[in-house]
N, C-alpha and C positions, 0 to 999 in steps of 0.2 A: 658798580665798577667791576667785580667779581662775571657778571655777566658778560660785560662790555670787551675788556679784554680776550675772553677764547674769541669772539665774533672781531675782533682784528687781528689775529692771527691768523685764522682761517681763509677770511678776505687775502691776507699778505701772503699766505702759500698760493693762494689759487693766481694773486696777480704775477707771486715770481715765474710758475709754470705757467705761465697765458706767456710771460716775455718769454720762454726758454721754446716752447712752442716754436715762436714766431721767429726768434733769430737762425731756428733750425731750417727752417722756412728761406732765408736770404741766404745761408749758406748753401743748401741745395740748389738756388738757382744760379748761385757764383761755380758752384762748382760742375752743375750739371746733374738733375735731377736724375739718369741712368745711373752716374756713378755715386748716387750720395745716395739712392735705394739699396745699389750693392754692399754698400759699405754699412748702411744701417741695419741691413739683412745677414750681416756677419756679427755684426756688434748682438745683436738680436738672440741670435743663434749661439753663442758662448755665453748670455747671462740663461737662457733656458737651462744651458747643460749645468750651470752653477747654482739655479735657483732649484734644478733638482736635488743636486749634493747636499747643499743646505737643508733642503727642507727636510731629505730623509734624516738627516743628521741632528736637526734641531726635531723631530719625531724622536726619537730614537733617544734623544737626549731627556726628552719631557718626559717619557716614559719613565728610564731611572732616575730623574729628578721624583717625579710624581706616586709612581708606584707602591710605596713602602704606606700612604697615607692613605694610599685605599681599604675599602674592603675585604680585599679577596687577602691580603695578607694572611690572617689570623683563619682565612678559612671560614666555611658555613656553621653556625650556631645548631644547623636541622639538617636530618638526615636527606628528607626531598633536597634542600636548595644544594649539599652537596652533587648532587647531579642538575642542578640547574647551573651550580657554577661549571660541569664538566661539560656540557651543551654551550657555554657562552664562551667557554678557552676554543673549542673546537671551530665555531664559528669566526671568533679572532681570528685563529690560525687558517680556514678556509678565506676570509675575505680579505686578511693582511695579504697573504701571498700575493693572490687578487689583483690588491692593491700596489703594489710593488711593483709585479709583472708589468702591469699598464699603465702606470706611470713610468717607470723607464722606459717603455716602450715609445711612449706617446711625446716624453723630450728628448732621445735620441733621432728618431722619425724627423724631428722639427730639428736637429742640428743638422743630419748626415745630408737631406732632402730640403737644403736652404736653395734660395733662387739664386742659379749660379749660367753664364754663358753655356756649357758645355754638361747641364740639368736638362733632360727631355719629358716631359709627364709621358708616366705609362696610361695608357686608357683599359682599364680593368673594373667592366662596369659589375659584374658579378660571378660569383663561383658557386655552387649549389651544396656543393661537400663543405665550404667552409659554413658556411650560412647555418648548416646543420651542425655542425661541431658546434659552433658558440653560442648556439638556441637550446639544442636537447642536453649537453652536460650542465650549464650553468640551470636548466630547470630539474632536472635529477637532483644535483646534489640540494637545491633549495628543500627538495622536495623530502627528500633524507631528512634534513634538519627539524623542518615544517613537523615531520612524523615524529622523531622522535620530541619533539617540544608540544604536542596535544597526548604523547602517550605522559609526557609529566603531568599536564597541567589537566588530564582527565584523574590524573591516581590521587593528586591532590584536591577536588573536588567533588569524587566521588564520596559514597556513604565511608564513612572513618572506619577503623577496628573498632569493635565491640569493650576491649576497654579502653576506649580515649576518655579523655578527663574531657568535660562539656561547660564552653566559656561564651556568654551572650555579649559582645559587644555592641555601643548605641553608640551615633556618631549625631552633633547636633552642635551649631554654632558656640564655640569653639572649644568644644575638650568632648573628650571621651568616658561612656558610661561601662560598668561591665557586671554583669549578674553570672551569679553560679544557679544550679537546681540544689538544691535541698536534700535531703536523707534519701530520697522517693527519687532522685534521680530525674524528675522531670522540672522543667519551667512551667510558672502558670502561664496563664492567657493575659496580653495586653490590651490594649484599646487606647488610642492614641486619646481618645474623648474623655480618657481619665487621670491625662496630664497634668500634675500639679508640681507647688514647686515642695512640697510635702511628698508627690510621688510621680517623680523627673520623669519614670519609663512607662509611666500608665500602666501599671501591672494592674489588673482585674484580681482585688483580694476577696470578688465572690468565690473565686475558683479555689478550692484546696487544696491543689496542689500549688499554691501559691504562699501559703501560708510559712512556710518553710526557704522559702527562695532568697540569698543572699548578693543584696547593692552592693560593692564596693565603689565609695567615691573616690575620686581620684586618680581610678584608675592602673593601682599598683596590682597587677595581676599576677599570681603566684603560679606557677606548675613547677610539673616535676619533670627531671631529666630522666629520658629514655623510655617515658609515656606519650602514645600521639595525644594530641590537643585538637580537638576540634571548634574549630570558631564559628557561632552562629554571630552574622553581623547585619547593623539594621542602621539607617538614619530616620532621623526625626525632622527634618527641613530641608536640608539640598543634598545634595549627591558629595559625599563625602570618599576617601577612601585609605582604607588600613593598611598601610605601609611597615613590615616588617624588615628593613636592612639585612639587619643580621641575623635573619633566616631564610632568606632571599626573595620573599614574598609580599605578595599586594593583593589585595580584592577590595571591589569597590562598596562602596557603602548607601544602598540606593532607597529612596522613601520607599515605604512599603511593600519594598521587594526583599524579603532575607534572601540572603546568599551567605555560602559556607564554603570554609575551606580547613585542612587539618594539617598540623604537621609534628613532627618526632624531633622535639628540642634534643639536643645531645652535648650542649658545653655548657653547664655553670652558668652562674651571677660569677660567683667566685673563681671559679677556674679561668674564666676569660679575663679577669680581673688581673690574671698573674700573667697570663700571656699577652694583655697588650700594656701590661704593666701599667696602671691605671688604676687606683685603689677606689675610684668613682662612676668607674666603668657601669652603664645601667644598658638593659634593653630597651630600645624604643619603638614605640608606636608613633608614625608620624600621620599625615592626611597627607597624601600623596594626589591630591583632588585642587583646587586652587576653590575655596566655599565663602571665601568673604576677606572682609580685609583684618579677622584677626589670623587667619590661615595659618600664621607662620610662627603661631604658641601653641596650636592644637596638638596637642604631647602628651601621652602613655608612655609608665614603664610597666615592663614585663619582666617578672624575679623568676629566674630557672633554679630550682633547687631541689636537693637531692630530696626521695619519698620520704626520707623521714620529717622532715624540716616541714615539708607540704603538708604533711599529715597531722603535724602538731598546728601548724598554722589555719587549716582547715576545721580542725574541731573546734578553735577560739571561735571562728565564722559561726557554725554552726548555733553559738550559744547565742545569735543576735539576729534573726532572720529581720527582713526589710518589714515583714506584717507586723510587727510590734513599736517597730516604729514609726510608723506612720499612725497606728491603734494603740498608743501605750497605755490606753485602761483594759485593752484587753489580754496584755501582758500579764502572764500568770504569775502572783505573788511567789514567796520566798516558803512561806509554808503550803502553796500548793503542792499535790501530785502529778500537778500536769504536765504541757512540753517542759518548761524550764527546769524541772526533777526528773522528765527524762534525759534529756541535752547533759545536765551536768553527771549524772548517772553513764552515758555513754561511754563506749570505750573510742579510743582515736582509729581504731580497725574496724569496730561497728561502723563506725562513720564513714571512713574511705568505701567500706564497702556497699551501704547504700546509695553513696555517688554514683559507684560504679552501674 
C-alpha cells in the first residue's frame, strides 16, 4: 500500500496536466491561436523575470540559512588548506559574479525580446572582437586559478620539511590502519604475502628496522600542533581514499601504489573544541572513495595536540613496538638489558628525537 499510493499520485498529476494541456488547446482555438501565443508569450515572459527574483533570492537565502554549518566557519585546522580555502572564496567570487551577470542577462534578454507585432529579429551572425573577448579572458582567468591550485597541490606533495613527524596510513575494507617508525626513524619493509590477522599490514619482521615500528589500531592518530605531518598512504584491496575535512585535504589510497602528502596541523583537539563549542568535537578520517557497502563506517580520528602531550604519548608507543606482539617469546623479560631496559630507561626527548 505504502508503494501503491505515490504511484497514484503521480499517475493523478500527470492526468491533471494532460487535461490542463488540452483545454489550453480549445481555448486557443476559441480564441485564436495568433492571439493566445501572444498572450501566452507575455504570460511567459513575466514568470521568467520572477523565476529569476526568486531564485536569486531563495540562493541568497540558502546560503544564510546554510552557512554557519559549514566548514569554512571555524576556518582551516592546517596551514596548506588555509590557502586552499583562500583559492576556493576566490573562485566563488570569480564564478558567482559569472553567475549572476548571465543569468540576469539570459532572463531579462527573454522578457525585453518577447514575440511581440512591432519585434523584428536583428540578423547578427558574428563579431570577431566579441568572439575574442569571451574565449581569451574566461581562459586566462581559468588559467590563473588552474596555476595557482598545482602550485598548492605540488607544495603539498612534494618531499615534507626535514622535521615532519612520519605517519603510515593502510586503507583496507573498511576502517583504517596507521604505523609510526620507531626510534631509527624509519618503517620496515612490507610484503602484502605476509598478511595475517596477527600481522594486518604484512610488515616483514626480517627486516630491523622493523623491530621497533609502532600499529596503532584503531586508528586514533596523534600529532602535534605547528609540526608538518607527512602521510605515507597505502590500500590493501580497492582504491580507497583519506579524506581530511578539516584540514582541507584528500589523497587517494591506491593497491600498491604509496602516495603522500604533508601538512602543518595549527588548531587543537582542544582548541577547536572551544571554538565550535562542541566538547566531542574529534578530527576525522573519512574514505572519500565509495569501496563497498561498508563505505559509510570507514572512520579515523586524528588527536592535534600540543608537543608536549605528543611526546608523552609517544614514548607510552615506544614501550610496545608491533614486533613483540606479533613474537611475544621474543619479548625481552623484565630482568633483561635489553630493548625493554632501554625503552623504559629512555628519556621522552631521546625519543622524539630519534623520530625525528
Amino acid at each position: 500500500m505504502k508503494v501503491l499510493l505515490p504511484i497514484l499520485i503521480l499517475v493523478m498529476v500527470f492526468v491533471i496536466i494532460f487535461q490542463i494541456a488540452k483545454a489550453s488547446e480549445y481555448v486557443s482555438v476559441l480564441k485564436g491561436e495568433d492571439k493566445s501565443n501572444k498572450q501566452t508569450n507575455k504570460v511567459n515572459a513575466f514568470m521568467l523575470i520572477a523565476f529569476l527574483i526568486l531564485g536569486l533570492l531563495g540562493a541568497w537565502w540558502c546560503n544564510d540559512l546554510y552557512y554557519d554549518k559549514t566548514l569554512f566557519v571555524k576556518g582551516s585546522a592546517s596551514a596548506e588548506g588555509t590557502e586552499i580555502d583562500t583559492m576556493l572564496y576566490i573562485t566563488i567570487a570569480v564564478t558567482g559574479v559569472v553567475f549572476v551577470v548571465t543569468q540576469v542577462l539570459l532572463f531579462w534578454f527573454s522578457f525585453k525580446y518577447q514575440a511581440k507585432d512591432d519585434n523584428k529579429a536583428y540578423y547578427y551572425p558574428h563579431n570577431n572582437k566579441l568572439e575574442m573577448i569571451w574565449t581569451v579572458i574566461p581562459a586566462i582567468v581559468l588559467c590563473v586559478l588552474v596555476v595557482f591550485g598545482l602550485r598548492t597541490w605540488f607544495k603539498i606533495t612534494n618531499p615534507a620539511p626535514k622535521n615532519s613527524i612520519l605517519v603510515e596510513i593502510t586503507g583496507h575494507q573498511f576502517a583504517w590502519e596507521a604505523r609510526y617508525p620507531g626510534t631509527d626513524g624509519v618503517f620496515g619493509k612490507k610484503n602484502y604475502k605476509l598478511t595475517t590477522g596477527t600481522n594486518p599490514l604484512g610488515v616483514d619482521f626480517s627486516d630491523p628496522f622493523s623491530h621497533d615500528d609502532i600499529h596503532i589500531g584503531g586508528t586514533d592518530i596523534h600529532i602535534p600542533v605547528g609540526r608538518p605531518v607527512k602521510l605515507v598512504i597505502n590500500a590493501q584491496d580497492v582504491i580507497h581514499n583519506v579524506g581530511l575535512p578539516h584540514f582541507r585535504l584528500k589523497m587517494d589510497a591506491m593497491p600498491g601504489i604509496p602516495t603522500t602528502l604533508w601538512f602543518t596541523p595549527i588548531v587543537t583537539t582542544a582548541q577547536m573544541r572551544e571554538k565550535t563549542n562542541n566538547p566531542k568535537f574529534v578530527y576525522e578520517i573519512s574514505c572519500d572513495q565509495m569501496c563497498g557497502p561498508g563505505h559509510f563506517n570507514m572512520r579515523g580520528v586524528i588527536t592535534v595536540e600540543t608537543e608536549e602531550e605528543y611526546n608523552k604519548w609517544l614514548a607510552e608507543q615506544y614501550k610496545k613496538p608491533e614486533y613483540f606482539s606479533v613474537y611475544p617469546d621474543k619479548a625481552p623479560k623484565v630482568a633483561d638489558t635489553g630493548m625493554l631496559k632501554k625503552l623504559d630507561t629512555l628519556t621522552t626527548a631521546q625519543m622524539v628525537k630519534g623520530a625525528k
